[in-house]
Structure formats: C-alpha cells, structure tokens
N, C-alpha and C positions, 0 to 999 in steps of 0.2 A: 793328374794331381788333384784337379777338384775331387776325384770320386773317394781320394786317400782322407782327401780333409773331412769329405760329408761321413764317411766309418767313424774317422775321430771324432768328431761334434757326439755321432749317434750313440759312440761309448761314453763321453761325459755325460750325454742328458740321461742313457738307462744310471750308470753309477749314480745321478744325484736321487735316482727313484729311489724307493723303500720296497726291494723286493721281498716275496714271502714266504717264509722261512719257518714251515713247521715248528712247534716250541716241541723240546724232549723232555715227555713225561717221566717222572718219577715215583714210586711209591712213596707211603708212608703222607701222603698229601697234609694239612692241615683241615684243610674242610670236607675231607670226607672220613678224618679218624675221630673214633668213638668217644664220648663224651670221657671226660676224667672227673671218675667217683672217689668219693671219699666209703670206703673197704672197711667202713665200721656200723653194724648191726644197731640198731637204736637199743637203749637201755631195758630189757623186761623192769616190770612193775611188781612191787609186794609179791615176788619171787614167779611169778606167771611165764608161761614161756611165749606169750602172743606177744609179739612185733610190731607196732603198727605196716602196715604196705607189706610185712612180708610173711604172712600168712596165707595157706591156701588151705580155703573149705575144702567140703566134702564136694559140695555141687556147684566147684570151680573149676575151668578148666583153664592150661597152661596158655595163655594168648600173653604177646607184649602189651601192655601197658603202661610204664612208667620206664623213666631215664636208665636206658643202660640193657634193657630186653633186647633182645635177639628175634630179629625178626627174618623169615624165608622169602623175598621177590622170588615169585617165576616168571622169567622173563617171554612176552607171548605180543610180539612189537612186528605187526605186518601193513605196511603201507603200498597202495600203487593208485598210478595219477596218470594221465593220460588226457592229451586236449589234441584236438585237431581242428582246421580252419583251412575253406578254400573259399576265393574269392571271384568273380569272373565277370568283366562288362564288354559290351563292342556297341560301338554306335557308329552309324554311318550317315551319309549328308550330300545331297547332291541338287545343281540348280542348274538347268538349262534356258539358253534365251534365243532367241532368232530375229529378223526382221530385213525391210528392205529401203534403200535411198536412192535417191533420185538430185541428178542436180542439172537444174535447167530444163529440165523436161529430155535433155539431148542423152545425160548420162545416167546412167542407174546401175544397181547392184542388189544384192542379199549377202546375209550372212548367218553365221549362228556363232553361239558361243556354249559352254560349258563349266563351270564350279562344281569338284566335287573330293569331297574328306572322307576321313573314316579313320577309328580307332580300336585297337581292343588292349586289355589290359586280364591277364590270368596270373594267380598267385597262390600257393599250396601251401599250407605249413602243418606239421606235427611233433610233439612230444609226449614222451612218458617215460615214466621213475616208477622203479621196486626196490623196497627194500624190508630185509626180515631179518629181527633178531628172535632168538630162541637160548633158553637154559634157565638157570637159578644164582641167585645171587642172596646171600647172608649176608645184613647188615645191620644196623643199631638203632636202638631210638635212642636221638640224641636230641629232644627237649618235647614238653607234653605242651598243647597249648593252653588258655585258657577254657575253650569249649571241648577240651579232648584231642584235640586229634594232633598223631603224632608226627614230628619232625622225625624222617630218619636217613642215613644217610651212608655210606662203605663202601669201597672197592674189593677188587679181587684182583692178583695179580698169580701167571700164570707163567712156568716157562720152559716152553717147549723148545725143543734140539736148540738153533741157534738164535733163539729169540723169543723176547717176551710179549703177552698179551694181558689185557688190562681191561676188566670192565669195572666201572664208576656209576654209582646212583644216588639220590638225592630225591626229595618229593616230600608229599602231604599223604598221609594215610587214615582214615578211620577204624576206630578199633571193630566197628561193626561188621567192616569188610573182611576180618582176619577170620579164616575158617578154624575150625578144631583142632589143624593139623602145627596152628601158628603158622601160617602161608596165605600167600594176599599175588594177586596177580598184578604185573605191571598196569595192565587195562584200567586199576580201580587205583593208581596213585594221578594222588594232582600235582601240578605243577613239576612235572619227572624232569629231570633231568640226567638223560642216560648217554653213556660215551663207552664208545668201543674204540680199540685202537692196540698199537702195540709199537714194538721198537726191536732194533738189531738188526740183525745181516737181511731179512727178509721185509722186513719195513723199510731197508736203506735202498734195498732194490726196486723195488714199490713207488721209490720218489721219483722225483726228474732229477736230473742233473744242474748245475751252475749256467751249463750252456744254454740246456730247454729253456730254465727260467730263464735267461737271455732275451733269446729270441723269442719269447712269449710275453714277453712284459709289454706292457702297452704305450711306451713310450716309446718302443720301435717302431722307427718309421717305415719299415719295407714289411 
C-alpha cells in the first residue's frame, strides 16, 4: 500500500512540473519576413530619368545596400569542443610504539602497538561536441543602420516526402564583406542567429515520447 501511495504523490509532484514541450514552428514567422516597402519609384525631376537610391553607374556593381536587397548567406558553421580531466591522490600514514613495565620489581612485561591509515582517491572525466552546418540561404535587408551596416534577416522553408525543414537567419552584415557575387559568408555575420530544425512524421519520431519525458523529468524521484 505505501508503495501505491509513494507512485501516486510521485505523479502529482511531476504533473505540477512544467515539462518541455518543443514549440511547433511555422512559417511566414513575423521576424524573419521581409521588410514591407512602399512599391513607388521616387518622382524624376525636370523630365530626367535618375532616381535618387535607384540608379546603377557604370562602375557599380550589384551588392545589397538599402531596405529591401536580396542578400546570398553561405552557410559555412563548423564547431567541435572537447575537454577532459583526470584527477588522482593516495596518501598513507602509519605510527608504531613499543615499550616495557614493571610493577614491583616482582612483575614486568613489554609490549608494542601500531596506528596505521591510508587513502586514495581516482576520478576520470571527458566530453566533446561537433556540429556542422553547410548550404545557402536568401534573405533580405530589413533595415540599414546609421553607420551602414545591415540588419537582415529570412528563412527558408523546405518540404521533403513526409516532412518539413526550416532554416532561419538573422545577424549584422557589413556591406564591405559582400563579395561581387552579392554573397557574404555566415563566418563574417555578427550577432547570427541561425536555427535549423523541421517538423512532421520524422521530427515526431525524433522526439521522446509523454512517457520518456515522464520518467526523465527531474522531479522523479527513482
């Protein structure tokens, strides 16, 4: 009976936990859809056909610059870490005594004695993490700053047999960094913020179950 009652307690304390539950991505995001322009050419002047912003010299070439350009990430994102730690003491301790007594002169004796310790103590640990993204991602300049450099930001959504995949980006760019090609490598954005991920039949399988998270929650007590 106690061991029915300790189950029961141990489902009310995980139920009052906050277990963690993936959020399901969607396209069309807000913060990563592309600025909304206003689709009207500024006025020419005394019949001229120059624009201001939207003229391209002769010895200009196509790079983003301003709200609304199409910019190429190539995605080129390789990380690995690795730490290891070993530790190892032993000490040891030891004290011997002897001596002899006499009582009355009629009785006597010897003896000896012995104190003796010793410890040791050995502990191993290691980890390490790889991870690589690679590909290209199109996405917008969605605001210029005041010293130049552009806010930009786009996903990409993809969908393969029974399931979708998603990649998301975000960052600081300098128009310095954009080569000829109007392409800029993830390595040269700041502050990136990049997300891979996806959903459907093989994302659902991918997860744990209700149960795992159950009994993986750390207000389980066994």
């Amino acid at each position: 009976m106690l061991r029915v009652w300790s189950l029961l307690l141990a489902l009310l304390l995980t139920g009052c936990a906050t277990p963690y539950i993936p959020e399901q991505q969607a396209p069309n995001a807000p913060e990563y859809a592309p600025p909304a322009l206003e689709m009207v050419l500024p006025t020419a002047k005394a019949g001229s056909l120059y624009r201001r912003g939207y003229t391209m010299a002769l010895y200009q070439d196509r790079r983003a610059y301003r709200i609304g350009d199409i910019l190429t990430v190539e995605l080129d994102e390789k990380t690995q870490a690795s730490k290891k730690a070993g530790t190892s003491t032993s000490k040891d301790s030891n004290m011997d005594a002897s001596g002899s007594y006499s009582f009355g002169g009629n009785s006597s004796g010897s003896g000896a004695f012995g104190l003796g310790g010793g410890r040791d103590f050995s502990g191993n640990g290691s980890s390490s993490q790889q991870n690589q993204l690679s590909g290209a991602i199109t996405v917008t300049v969605a605001d210029v700053l005041p010293n130049g450099v552009l806010i930009i930001r786009g996903e990409k959504w993809l969908r393969l047999n029974q399931g979708d995949e998603f990649i998301r980006l975000v960052g600081l760019v300098r128009t310095e960094d954009i080569d000829q090609q109007n392409r800029i490598s993830s390595q040269r954005i700041a502050d990136a913020r990049i997300s891979y991920g996806g959903r459907g039949t093989l994302a659902d399988v991918n997860a744990p179950g209700w149960g795992t998270r159950f009994f993986n929650d750390p207000v389980f007590p066994f």
